[in-house]
C-alpha positions in Angstrom: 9.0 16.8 10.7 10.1 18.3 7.1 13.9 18.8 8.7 13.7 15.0 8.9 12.3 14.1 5.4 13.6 17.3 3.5 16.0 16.6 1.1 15.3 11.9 1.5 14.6 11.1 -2.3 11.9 8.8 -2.0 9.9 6.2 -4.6 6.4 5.8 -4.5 4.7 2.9 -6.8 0.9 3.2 -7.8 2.0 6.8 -7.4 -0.4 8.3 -10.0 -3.6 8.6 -7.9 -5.0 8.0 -4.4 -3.1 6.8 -1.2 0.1 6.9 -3.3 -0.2 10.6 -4.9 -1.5 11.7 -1.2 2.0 11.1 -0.1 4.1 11.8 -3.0 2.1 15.4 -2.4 2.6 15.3 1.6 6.2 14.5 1.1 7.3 17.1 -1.3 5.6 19.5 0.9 8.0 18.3 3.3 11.2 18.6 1.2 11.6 15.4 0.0 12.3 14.7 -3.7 9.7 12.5 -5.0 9.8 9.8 -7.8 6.2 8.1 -8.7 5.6 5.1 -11.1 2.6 3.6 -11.8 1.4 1.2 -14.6 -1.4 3.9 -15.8 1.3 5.9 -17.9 -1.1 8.6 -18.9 -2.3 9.2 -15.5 1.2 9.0 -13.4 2.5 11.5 -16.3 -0.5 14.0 -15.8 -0.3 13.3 -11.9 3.9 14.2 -12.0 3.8 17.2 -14.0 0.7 18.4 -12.4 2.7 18.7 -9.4 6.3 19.2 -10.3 7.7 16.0 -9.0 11.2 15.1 -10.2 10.8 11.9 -11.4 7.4 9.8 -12.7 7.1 7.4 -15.2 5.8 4.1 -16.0 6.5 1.4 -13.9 5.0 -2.5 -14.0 5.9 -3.6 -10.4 5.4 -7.4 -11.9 8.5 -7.0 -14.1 12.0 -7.1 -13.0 12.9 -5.3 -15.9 10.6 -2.4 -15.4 11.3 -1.9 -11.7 15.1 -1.9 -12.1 15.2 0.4 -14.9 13.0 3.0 -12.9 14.8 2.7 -9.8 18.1 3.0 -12.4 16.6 6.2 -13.7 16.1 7.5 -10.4 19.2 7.4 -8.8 20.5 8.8 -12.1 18.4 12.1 -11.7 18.1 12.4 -8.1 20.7 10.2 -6.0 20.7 7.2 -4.0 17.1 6.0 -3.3 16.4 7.0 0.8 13.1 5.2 0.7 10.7 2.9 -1.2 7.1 2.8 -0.6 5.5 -0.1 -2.1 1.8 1.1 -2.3 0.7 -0.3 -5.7 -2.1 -2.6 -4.9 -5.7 -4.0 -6.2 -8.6 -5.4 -4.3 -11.1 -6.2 -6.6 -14.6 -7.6 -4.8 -17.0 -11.1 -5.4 -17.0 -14.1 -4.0 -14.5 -16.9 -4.2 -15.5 -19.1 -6.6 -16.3 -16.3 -9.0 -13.0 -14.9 -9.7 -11.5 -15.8 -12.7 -7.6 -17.4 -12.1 -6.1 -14.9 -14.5 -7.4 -12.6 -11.6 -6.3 -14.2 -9.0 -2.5 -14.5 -10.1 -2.9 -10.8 -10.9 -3.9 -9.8 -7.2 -1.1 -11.9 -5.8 1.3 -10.6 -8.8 1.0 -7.3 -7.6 -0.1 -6.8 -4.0 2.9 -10.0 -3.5 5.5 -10.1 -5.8 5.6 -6.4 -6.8 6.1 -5.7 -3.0 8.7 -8.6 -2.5 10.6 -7.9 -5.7 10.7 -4.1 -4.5 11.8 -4.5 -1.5 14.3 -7.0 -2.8 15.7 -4.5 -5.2 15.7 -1.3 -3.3 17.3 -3.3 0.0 20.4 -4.5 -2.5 20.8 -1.3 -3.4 20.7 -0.3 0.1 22.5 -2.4 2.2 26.1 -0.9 0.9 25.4 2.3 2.3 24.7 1.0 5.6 20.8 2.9 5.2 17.6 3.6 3.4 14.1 2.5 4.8 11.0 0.2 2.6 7.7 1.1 3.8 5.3 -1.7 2.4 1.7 -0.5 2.5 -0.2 -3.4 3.9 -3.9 -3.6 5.8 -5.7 -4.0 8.3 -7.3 -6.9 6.3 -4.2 -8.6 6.9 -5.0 -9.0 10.6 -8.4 -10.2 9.5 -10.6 -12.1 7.3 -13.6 -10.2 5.1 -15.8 -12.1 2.9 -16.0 -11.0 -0.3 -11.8 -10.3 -0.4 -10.5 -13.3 0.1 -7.1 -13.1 -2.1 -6.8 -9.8 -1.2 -6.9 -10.9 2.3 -4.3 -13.6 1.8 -2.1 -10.6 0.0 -1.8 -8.7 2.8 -1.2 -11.3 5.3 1.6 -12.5 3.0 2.8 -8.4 2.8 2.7 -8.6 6.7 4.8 -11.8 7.0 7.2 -10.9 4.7 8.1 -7.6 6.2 8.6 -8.4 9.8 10.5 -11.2 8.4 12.9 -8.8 6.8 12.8 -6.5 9.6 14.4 -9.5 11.5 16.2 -10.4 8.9 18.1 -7.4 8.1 18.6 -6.0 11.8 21.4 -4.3 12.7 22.6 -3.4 8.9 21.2 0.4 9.0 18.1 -0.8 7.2 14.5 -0.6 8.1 10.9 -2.4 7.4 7.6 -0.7 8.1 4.3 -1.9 7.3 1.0 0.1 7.5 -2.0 -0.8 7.5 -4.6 1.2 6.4 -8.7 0.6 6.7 -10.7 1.5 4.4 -10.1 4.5 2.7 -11.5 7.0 0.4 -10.2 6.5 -3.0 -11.2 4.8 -6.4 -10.3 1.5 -4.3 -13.0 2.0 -1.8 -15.7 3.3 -4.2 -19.0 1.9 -3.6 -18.2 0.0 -0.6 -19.9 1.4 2.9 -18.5 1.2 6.3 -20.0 0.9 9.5 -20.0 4.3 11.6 -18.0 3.0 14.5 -15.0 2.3 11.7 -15.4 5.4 9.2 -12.9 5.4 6.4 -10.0 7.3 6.3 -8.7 9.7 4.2 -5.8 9.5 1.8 -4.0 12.1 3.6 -4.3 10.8 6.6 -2.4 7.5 5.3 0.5 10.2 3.5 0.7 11.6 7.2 1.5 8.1 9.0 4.2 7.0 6.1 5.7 10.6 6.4 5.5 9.8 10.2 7.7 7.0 9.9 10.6 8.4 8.1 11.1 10.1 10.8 10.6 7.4 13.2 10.9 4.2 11.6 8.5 1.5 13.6 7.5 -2.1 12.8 3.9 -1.2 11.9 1.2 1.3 12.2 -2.6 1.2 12.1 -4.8 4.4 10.1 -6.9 5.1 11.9 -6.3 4.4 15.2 -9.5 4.0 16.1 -9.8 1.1 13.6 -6.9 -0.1 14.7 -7.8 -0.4 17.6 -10.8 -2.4 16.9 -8.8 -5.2 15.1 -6.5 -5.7 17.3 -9.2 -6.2 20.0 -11.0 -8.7 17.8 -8.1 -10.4 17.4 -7.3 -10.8 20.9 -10.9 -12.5 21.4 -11.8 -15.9 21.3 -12.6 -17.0 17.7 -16.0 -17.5 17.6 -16.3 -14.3 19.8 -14.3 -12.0 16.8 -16.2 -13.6 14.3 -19.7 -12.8 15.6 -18.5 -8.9 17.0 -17.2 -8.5 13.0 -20.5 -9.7 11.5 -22.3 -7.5 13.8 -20.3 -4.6 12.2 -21.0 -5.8 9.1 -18.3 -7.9 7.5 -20.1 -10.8 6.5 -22.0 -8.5 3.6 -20.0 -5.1 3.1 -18.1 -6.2 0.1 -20.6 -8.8 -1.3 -24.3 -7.7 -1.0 -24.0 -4.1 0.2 -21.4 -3.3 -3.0 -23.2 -0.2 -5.1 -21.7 -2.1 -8.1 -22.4 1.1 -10.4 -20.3 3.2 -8.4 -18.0 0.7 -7.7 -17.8 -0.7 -11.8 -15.0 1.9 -13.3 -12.7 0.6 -10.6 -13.6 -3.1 -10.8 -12.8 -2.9 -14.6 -9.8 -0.9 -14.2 -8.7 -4.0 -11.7 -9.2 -6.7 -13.6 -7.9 -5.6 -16.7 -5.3 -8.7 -17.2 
């Protein structure tokens, strides 16, 4: 696989820690010349020179301005951008009716908008050359519906959408549009949340090994793990009510509201809904 990827200067945002470092780290190894933003400055500066990357800085994947001056700065120091990963992402916990609005627009202003305005900026760059490939980091909660993560739900059913729509939309120009779609996996994101043992979490790396996958093989979608996978898209195939009561059996309807540890899970919940 590294003959495929070595050399492909590649963009990773929410870079500085967890799913996104894990492949930043998986891809260097590989060859590839790595550039990771994140909006935690001090961590995506300790996380970059802490392992030699080429490029890391801050970068607000809300703001036009911020995005385009990093992806500016990176074709400056290392070329023409090969591939953009749009992994930055929150997914705070609680029900509904408890989440403040200011926290709501912040989900959907991340997990949404930075991912469209990305993808928007990286394919206009692209599409001259004739190449380049956006992996958008989805999940497999958008092919379902958890209580307790209701806007984040929503998020990645929009991230789904949008990306087959541009795989579609862009056909034929040398371009391509993955999504994955992790389940839940062990980082900061996951803390404090338990999974049943039929659908154990992953691990970062195993989420770095499926994006590094599709560089070299560019597909629609894939599912970490598969055995996860697996089990969504048989619960989707079922008849509603049938889905619905096979989920709650596995523990849906409580996993992230009453079964939370919300000491473990607090520094992370804070660190998200920081507005």
């Amino acid at each position: 696989m590294s003959s495929a990827v070595r050399g492909k200067v590649v963009v990773i945002t929410g870079g500085a820690r967890g799913i996104g470092l894990a492949t930043a780290r998986a891809l260097r190894e590989q060859g590839a010349k790595i550039a990771i933003g994140d909006i935690d400055e001090t961590t995506v500066k300790q996380s970059g020179t802490d392992h030699d990357f080429e490029v890391y800085g801050k970068l607000d994947v809300t703001d036009e301005e911020s995005f385009t001056r990093f992806l500016d700065e990176v074709e400056r120091e290392l070329g023409p951008i090969d591939v953009l990963v749009n992994n930055a992402g929150i997914m705070p916990t609680g029900r509904l009716v408890d989440e403040p609005d200011a926290l709501t627009r912040r989900i959907l202003d991340i997990n949404v908008y930075g991912v469209i305005l990305g993808s928007k900026l990286a394919a206009a760059r692209m599409l001259p050359r004739g190449g380049g490939h956006v992996i958008n980091i989805a999940s497999l909660a958008g092919e379902s519906h958890i209580p307790g993560l209701a806007t984040y739900n929503a998020s990645k059913h929009a991230v789904l959408g949008f990306t087959d729509t541009l795989r579609e939309e862009y056909r034929g120009t040398g371009l391509h549009f993955s999504s994955v779609l992790p389940t839940l996996t062990k980082t900061e994101l996951g803390s404090g949340v338990s999974t049943p043992k039929v659908m154990p979490p992953a691990e970062p790396e195993d989420i770095a090994a499926a994006i590094a996958a599709l560089i070299v093989k560019p597909r629609s979608k894939v599912r970490v793990t598969k055995v996860a996978g697996a089990i969504s898209r048989f619960v989707n195939f079922l008849p509603e009510p049938v889905g619905d009561a096979i989920a709650r059996s596995l523990g849906a309807s409580h996993t992230f509201l009453e079964d939370v540890d919300s000491a473990q899970r607090k520094a992370y919940e804070d660190r998200a809904r920081t507005v």
